[in-house]
NUKE-762667 format. One record per residue (C-alpha): residue number from 1; residue in one letter; x, y, z. Coordinates in steps of 0.05 Angstrom, whole numbers, plus 5000, padded with zeros to 4 digits. Layout:
+------+-------+------+------+------+
: bapa : dokol :   px :   py :   pz :
+------+-------+------+------+------+
:  NUM :     a :    X :    Y :    Z :
...
+------+-------+------+------+------+
//
This chain:
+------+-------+------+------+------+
: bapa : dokol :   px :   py :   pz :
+------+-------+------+------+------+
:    1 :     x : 0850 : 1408 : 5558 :
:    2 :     x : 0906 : 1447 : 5576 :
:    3 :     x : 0976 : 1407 : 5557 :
:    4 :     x : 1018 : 1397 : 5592 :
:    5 :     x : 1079 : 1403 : 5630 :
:    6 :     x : 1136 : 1434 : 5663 :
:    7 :     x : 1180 : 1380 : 5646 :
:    8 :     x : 1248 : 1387 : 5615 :
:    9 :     x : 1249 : 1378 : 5547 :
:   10 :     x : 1295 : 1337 : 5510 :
:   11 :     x : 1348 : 1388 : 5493 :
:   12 :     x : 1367 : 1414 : 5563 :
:   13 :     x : 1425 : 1402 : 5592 :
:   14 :     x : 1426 : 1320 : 5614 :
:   15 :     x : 1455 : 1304 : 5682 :
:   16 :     x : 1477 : 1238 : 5677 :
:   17 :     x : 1449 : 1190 : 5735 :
:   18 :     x : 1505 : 1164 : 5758 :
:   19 :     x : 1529 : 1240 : 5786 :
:   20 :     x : 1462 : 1239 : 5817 :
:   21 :     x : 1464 : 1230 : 5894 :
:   22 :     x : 1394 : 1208 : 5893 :
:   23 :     x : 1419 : 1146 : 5849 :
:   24 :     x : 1468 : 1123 : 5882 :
:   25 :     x : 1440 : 1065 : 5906 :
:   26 :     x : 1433 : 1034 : 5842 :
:   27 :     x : 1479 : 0995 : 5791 :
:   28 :     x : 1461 : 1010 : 5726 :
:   29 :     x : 1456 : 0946 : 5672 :
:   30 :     x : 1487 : 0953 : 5612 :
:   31 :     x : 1459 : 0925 : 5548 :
:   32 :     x : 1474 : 0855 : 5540 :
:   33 :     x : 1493 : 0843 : 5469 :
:   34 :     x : 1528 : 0793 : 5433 :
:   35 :     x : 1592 : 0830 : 5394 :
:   36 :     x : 1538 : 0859 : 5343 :
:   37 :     x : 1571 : 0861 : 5265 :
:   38 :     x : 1550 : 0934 : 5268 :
:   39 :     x : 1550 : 0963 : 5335 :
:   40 :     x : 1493 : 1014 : 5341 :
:   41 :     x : 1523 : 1085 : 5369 :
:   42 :     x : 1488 : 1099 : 5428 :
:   43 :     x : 1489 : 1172 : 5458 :
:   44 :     x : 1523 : 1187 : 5523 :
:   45 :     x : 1452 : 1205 : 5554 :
:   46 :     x : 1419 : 1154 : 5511 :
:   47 :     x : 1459 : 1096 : 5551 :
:   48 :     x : 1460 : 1121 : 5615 :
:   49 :     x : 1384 : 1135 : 5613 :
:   50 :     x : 1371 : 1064 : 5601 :
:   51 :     x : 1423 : 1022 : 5636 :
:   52 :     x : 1390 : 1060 : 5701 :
:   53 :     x : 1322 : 1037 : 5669 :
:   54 :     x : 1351 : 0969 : 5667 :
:   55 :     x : 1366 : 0971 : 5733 :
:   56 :     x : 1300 : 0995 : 5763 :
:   57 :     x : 1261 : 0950 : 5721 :
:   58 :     x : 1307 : 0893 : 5740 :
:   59 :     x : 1293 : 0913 : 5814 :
:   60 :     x : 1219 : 0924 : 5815 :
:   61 :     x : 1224 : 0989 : 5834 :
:   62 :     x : 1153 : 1037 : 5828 :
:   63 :     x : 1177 : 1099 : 5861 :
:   64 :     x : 1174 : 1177 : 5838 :
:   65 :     x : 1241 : 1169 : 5819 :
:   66 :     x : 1231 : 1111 : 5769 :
:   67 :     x : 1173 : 1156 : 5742 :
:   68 :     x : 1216 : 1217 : 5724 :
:   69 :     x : 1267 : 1158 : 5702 :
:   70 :     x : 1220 : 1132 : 5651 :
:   71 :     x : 1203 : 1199 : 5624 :
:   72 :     x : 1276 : 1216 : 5607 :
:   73 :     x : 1273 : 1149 : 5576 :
:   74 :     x : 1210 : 1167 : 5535 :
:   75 :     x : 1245 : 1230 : 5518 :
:   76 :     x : 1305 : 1199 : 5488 :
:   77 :     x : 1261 : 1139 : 5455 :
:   78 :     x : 1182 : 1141 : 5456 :
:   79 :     x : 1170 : 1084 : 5408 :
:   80 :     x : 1191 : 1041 : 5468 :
:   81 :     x : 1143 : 0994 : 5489 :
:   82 :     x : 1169 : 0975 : 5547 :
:   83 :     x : 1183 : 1037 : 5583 :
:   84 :     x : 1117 : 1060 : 5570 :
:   85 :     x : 1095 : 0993 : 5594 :
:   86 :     x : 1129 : 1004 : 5657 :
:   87 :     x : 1101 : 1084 : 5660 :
:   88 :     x : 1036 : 1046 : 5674 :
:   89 :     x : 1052 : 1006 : 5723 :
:   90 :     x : 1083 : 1053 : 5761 :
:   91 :     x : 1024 : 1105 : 5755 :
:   92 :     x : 0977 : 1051 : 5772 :
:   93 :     x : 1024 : 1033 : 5839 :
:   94 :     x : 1021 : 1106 : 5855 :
:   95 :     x : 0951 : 1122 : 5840 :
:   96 :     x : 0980 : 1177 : 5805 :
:   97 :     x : 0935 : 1232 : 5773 :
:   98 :     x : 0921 : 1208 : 5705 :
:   99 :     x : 0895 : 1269 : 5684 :
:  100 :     x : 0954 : 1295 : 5690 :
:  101 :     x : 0994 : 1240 : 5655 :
:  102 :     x : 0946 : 1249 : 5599 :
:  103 :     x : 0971 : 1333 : 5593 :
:  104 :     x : 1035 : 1293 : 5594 :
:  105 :     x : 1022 : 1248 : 5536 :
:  106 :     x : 0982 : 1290 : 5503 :
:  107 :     x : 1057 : 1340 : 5498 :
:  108 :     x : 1080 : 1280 : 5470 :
:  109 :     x : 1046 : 1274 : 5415 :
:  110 :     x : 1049 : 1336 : 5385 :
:  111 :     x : 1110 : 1320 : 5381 :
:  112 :     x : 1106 : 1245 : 5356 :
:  113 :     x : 1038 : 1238 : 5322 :
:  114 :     x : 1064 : 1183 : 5291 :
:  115 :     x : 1093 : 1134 : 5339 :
:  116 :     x : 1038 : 1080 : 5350 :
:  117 :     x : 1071 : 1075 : 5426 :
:  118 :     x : 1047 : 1141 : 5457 :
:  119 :     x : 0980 : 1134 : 5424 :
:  120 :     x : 0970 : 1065 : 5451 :
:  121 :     x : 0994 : 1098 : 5520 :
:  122 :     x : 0932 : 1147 : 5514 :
:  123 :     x : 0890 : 1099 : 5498 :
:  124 :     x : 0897 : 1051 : 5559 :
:  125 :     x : 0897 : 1115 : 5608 :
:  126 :     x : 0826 : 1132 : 5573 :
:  127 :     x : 0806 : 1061 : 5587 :
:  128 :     x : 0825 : 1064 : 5661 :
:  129 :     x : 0792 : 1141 : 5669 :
:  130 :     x : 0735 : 1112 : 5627 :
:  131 :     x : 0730 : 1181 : 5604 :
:  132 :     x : 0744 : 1204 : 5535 :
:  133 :     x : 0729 : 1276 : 5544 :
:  134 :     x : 0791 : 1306 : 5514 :
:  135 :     x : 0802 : 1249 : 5455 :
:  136 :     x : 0763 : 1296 : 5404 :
:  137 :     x : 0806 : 1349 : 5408 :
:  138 :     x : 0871 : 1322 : 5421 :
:  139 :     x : 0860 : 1280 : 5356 :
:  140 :     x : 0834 : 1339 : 5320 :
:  141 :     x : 0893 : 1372 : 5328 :
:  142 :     x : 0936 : 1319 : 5309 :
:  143 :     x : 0895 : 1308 : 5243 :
:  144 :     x : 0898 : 1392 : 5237 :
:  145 :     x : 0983 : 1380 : 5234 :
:  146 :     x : 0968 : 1315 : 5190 :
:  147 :     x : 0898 : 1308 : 5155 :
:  148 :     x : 0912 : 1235 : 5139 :
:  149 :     x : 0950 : 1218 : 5205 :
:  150 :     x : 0926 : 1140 : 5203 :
:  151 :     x : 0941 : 1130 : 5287 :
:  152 :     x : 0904 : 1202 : 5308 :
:  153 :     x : 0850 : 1177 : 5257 :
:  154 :     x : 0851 : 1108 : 5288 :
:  155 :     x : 0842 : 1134 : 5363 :
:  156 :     x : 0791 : 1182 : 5341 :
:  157 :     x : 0748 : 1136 : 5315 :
:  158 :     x : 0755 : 1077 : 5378 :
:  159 :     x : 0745 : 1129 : 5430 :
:  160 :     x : 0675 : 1154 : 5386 :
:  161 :     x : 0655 : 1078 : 5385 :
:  162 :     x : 0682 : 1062 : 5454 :
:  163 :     x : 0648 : 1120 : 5482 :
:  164 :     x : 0589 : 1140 : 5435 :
:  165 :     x : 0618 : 1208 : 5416 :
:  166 :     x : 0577 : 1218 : 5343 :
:  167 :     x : 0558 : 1283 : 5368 :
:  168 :     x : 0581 : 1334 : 5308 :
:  169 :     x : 0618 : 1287 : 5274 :
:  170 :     x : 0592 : 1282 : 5217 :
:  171 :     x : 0600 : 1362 : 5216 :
:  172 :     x : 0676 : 1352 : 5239 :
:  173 :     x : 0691 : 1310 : 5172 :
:  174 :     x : 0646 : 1341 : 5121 :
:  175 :     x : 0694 : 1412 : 5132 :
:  176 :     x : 0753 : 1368 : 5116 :
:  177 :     x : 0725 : 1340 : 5056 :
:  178 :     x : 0709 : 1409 : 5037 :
:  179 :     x : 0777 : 1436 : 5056 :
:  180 :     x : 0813 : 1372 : 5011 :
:  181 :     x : 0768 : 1331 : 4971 :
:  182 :     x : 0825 : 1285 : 4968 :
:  183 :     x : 0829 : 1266 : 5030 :
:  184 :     x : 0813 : 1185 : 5030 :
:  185 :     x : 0821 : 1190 : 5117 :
:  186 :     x : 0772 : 1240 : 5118 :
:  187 :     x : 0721 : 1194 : 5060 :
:  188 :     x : 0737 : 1131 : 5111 :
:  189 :     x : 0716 : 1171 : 5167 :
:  190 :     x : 0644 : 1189 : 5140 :
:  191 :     x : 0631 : 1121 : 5124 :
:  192 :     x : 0657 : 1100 : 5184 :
:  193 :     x : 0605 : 1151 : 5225 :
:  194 :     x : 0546 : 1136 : 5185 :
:  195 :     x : 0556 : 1061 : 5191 :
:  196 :     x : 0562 : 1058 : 5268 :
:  197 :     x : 0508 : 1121 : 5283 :
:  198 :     x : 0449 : 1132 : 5231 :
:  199 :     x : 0465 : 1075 : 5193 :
:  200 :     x : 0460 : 1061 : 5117 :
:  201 :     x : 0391 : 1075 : 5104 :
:  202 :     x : 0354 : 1089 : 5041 :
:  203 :     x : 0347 : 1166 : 5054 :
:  204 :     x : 0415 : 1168 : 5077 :
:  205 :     x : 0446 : 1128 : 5020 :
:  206 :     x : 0408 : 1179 : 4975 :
:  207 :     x : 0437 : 1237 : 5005 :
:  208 :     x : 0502 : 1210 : 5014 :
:  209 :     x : 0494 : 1195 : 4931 :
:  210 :     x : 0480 : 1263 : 4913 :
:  211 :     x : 0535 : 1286 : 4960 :
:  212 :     x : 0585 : 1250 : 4930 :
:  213 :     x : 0573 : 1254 : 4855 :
:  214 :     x : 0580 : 1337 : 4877 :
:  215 :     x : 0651 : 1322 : 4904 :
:  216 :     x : 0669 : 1278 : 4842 :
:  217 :     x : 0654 : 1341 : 4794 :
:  218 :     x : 0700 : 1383 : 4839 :
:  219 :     x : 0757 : 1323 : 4813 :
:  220 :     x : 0746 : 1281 : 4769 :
:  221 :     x : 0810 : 1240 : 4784 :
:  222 :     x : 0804 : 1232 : 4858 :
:  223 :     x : 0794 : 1160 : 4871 :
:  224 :     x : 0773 : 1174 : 4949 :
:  225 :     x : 0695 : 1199 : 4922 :
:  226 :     x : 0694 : 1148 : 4871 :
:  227 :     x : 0706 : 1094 : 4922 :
:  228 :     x : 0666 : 1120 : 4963 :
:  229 :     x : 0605 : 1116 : 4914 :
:  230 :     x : 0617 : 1050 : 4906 :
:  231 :     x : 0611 : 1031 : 4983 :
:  232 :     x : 0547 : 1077 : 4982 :
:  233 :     x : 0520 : 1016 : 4923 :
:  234 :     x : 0530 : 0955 : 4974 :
:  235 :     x : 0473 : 0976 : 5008 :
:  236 :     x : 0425 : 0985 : 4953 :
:  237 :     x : 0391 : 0928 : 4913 :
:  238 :     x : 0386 : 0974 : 4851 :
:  239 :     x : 0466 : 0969 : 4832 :
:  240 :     x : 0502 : 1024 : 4796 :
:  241 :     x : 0467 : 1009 : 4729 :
:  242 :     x : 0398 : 1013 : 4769 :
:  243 :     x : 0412 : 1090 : 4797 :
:  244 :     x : 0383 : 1139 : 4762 :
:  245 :     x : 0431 : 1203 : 4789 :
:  246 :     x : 0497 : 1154 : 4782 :
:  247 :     x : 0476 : 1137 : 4719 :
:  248 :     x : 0456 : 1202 : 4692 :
:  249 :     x : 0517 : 1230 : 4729 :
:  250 :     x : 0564 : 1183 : 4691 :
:  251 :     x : 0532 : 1195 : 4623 :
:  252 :     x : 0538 : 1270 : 4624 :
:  253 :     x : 0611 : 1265 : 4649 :
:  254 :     x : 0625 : 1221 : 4590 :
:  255 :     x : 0591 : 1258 : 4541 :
:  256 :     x : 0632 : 1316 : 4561 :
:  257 :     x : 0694 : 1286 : 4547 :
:  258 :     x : 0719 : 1266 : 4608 :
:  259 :     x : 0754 : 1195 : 4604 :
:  260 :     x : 0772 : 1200 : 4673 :
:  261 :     x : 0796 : 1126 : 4689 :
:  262 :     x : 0753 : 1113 : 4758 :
:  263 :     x : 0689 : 1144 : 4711 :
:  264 :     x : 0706 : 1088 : 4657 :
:  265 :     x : 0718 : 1030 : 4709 :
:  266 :     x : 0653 : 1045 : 4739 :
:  267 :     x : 0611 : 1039 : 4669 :
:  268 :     x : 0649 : 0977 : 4653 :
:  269 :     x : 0619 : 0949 : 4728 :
:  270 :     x : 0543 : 0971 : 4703 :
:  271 :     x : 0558 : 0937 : 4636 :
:  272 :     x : 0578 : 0876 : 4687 :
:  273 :     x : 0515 : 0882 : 4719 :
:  274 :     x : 0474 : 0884 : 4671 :
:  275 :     x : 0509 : 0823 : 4624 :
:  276 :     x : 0504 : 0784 : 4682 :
:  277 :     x : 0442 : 0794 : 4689 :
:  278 :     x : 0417 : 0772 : 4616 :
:  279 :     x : 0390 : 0843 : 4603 :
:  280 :     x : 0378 : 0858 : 4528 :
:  281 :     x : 0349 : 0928 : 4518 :
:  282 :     x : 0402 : 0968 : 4557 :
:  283 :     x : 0448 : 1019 : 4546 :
:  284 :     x : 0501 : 0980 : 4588 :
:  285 :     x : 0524 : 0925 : 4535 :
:  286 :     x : 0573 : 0869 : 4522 :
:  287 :     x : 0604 : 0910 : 4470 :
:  288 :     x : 0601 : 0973 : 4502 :
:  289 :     x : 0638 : 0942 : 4567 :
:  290 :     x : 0694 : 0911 : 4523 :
:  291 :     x : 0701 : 0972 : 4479 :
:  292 :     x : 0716 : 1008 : 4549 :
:  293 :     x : 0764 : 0957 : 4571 :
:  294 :     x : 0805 : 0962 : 4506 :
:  295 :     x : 0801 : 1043 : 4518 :
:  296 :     x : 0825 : 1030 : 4587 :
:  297 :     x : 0878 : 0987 : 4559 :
:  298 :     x : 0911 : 1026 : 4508 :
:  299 :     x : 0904 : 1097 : 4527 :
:  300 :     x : 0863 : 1108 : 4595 :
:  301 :     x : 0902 : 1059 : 4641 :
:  302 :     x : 0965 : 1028 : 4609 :
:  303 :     x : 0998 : 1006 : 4673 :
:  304 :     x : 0933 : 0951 : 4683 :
:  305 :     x : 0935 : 0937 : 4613 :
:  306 :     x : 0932 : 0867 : 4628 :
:  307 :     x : 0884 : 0866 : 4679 :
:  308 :     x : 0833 : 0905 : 4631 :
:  309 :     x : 0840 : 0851 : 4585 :
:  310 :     x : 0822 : 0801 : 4641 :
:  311 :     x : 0758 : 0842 : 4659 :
:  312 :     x : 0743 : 0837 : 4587 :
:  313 :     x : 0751 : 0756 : 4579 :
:  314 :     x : 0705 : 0756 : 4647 :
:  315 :     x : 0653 : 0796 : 4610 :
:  316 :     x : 0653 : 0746 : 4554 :
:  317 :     x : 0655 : 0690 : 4598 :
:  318 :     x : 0590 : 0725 : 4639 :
:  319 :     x : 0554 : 0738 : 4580 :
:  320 :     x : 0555 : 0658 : 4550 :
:  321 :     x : 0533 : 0635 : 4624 :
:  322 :     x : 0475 : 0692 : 4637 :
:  323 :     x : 0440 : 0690 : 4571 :
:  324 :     x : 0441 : 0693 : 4497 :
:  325 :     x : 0509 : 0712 : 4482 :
:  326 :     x : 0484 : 0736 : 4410 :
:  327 :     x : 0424 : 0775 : 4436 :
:  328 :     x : 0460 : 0813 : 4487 :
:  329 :     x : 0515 : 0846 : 4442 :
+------+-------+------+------+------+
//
């Protein structure tokens, strides 16, 4: 989609309204506040900008005018609801082209891809077009400036619902992933695609398994995969003491050394599952779950010392309610 727009940008030259012959016929409303302790400083442009808004607004006016009024305004302040509110109205009064207020929004937010405002301006546009043809790559480029840009992420994924867009998606986020296996936006976005296209099923939850426990090698200490894993578990009966490639996984990273905190927490959980439920001739003890608490503690995980101990108590606790508290360690 080709962007945008001729339009001044914000650091020409601004000719105030009020030398405008166009404008004559209208009093501009100045902001009615009561003798603030800290009076904010308001530009020259800035206040004369919006006291004509005021005015229009205050009028009713939907002209062509009031349009190139309320993109000064946006110019000067596009986190402003209300003007963008009022863009609307006055494009809908118009029947303006919106294909051409999305190039215009679109400019926008290569320049704001953070202000919730503009993005919630796309978004109603797409609604009323009913046409999300662009919404790929205008988000893609966002997230290319800002991998973890939560509003681009956020429109990407309701125009893929709202329109059923899960064609190459799943290619889209597995380059990320690849290009920063740190990326939690980019881990939230593959479960998000899964769980609204193909859906968690057992092949897929397998794959997705061995997938992830190849990322977790690449860094050990990136929580994203980790969590990730675990959400993979939810829809399996088996558990994480029950899979033989997390287990195996987990046992070999140990082994090796690593003492990587998510890698610990994760073994304590199997020795959870397992204690709870009354299992005697397992790997994943009492004792073994405690001793990696108190490692967690101490050395691993300091700042939670506290709630380590907790998990700890709770494993006791489980143990005397699931079974034979002396068998089991």
């Amino acid at each position: 989609m080709s962007s945008a727009s001729s339009d001044e940008d914000v650091g020409t030259e601004h000719i105030f309204y009020r030398d405008k012959p166009q404008w004559k016929d209208i009093h501009p409303i100045s902001q009615d506040e009561d003798e603030p302790v800290v009076a904010i400083d308001y530009s020259p442009e800035f206040t004369d900008v919006f006291d004509y808004f005021r005015a229009i607004v205050t009028k009713g006016e939907k002209s062509e005018r009031a349009l190139a009024l309320t993109q000064d305004a946006v110019k000067l302040n596009p986190a402003n609801y209300s003007v963008w509110q009022y863009r609307r109205e006055i494009l809908k009064e118009l029947n303006k082209d919106l294909h051409e207020e999305l190039g215009f929004i679109e400019a926008v937010i290569m320049k704001q891809p953070k202000n919730y405002q503009v993005w919630q301006h796309r978004r109603v546009l797409v609604e009323w077009l009913n046409d999300a043809k662009y919404e790929k790559d205008v988000t893609e480029h966002a997230i290319q400036k800002d991998a973890k840009n939560y509003h681009a992420w956020q429109h990407r994924q309701w125009a893929i619902k709202r329109f059923s867009l899960y064609d190459n998606e799943f290619d889209f986020v597995e380059k990320l992933i690849e290009i920063d296996v740190r990326n939690n936006s980019a881990w939230n976005h593959r479960y998000f695609v899964i769980n609204n296209s193909t859906g968690f099923t057992e092949n897929v939850v397998d794959r997705e398994i061995k997938f992830t426990l190849n990322q977790i090698k690449k860094a050990t200490e990136n929580e994203s995969s980790w969590n990730y894993l675990r959400g993979l578990v939810l829809h399996t009966s088996e558990g994480l003491s029950g899979n033989k490639y997390i287990t195996s996984f987990c046992e070999d990273l140990y082994t090796s050394g690593n003492r990587s905190p998510f890698l610990l927490s994760l073994i304590v959980d199997m020795c959870s599952e397992q204690v709870s439920k009354g299992v005697v001739d397992t790997e994943y003890k009492l004792e073994r779950g405690k001793a990696l608490c108190e490692e967690l503690a101490s050395k691993v995980d300091p700042i939670r010392t506290n709630y380590w101990k907790y998990v700890a108590k709770n494993l006791e606790k489980c143990a005397e309610t699931c079974g034979d508290f002396s068998k089991i360690i």
